[in-house]
C-alpha positions as CSV (number, residue, x, y, z in Angstrom):
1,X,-18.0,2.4,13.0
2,X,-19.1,1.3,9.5
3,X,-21.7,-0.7,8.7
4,X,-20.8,-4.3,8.7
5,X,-17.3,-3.3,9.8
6,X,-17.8,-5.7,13.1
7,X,-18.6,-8.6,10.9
8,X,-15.5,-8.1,9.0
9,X,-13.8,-7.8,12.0
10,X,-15.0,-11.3,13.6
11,X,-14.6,-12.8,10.3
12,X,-10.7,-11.4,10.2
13,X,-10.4,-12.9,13.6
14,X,-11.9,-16.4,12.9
15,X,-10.0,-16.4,10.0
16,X,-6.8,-15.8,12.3
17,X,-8.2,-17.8,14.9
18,X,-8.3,-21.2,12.5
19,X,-4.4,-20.3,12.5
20,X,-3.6,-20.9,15.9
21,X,-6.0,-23.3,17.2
22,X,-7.6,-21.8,20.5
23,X,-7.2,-18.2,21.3
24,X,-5.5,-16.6,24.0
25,X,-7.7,-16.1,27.2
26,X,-10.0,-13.2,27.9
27,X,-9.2,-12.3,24.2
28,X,-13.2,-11.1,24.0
29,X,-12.0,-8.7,26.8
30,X,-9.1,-7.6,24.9
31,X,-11.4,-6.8,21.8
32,X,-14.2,-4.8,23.3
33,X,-11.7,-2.5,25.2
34,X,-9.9,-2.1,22.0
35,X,-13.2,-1.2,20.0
36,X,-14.7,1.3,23.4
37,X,-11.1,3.4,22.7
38,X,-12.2,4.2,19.1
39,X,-15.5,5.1,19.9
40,X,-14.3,9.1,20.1
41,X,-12.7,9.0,16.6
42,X,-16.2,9.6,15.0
43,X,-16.7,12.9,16.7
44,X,-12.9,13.6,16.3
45,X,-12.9,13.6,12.6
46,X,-16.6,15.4,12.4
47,X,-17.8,12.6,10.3
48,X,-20.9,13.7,8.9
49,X,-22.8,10.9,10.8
50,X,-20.8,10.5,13.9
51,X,-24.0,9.7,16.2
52,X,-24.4,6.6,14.1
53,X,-21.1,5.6,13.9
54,X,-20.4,5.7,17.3
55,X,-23.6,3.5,18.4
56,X,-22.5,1.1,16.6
57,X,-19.2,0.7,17.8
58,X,-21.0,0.8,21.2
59,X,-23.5,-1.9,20.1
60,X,-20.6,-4.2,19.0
61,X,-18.8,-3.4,22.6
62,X,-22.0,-4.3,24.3
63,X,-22.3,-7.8,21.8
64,X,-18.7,-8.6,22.9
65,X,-18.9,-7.9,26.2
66,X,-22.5,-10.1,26.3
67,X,-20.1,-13.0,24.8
68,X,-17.6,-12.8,28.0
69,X,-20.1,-12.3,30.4
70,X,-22.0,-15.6,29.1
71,X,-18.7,-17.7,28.6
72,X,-17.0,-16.6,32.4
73,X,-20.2,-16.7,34.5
């Protein structure tokens, strides 16, 4: 929920990615149910700006969910 924590996070997974060749199908899925669990954790912890935090873990959901919805239609 940090800023610039979802770029980090794509980069991490490129990186990984590079690895292995192709990645496993529906991983896209995979990551933007994993990032919609953590969006309570915010609130959990009472971080100071929780609101924030949590739209932006929504706004990276809704970017990876965009990405599987453009590359299975």
């Amino acid at each position: 929920g940090r800023p610039g924590d979802a770029d980090r996070a794509e980069e991490a997974l490129d990186r990984l990615l590079d690895g292995y060749g192709i990645g496993p199908r529906h991983l896209d899925w995979h990551l933007a149910t994993a990032v919609l669990r953590r969006c309570d954790e915010p609130l959990r912890r009472l971080a100071p700006h929780w609101q924030e935090q949590t739209a932006r873990l929504l706004d990276t959901v809704a970017e990876v969910t965009r990405r599987c919805t453009a590359v299975t239609v």
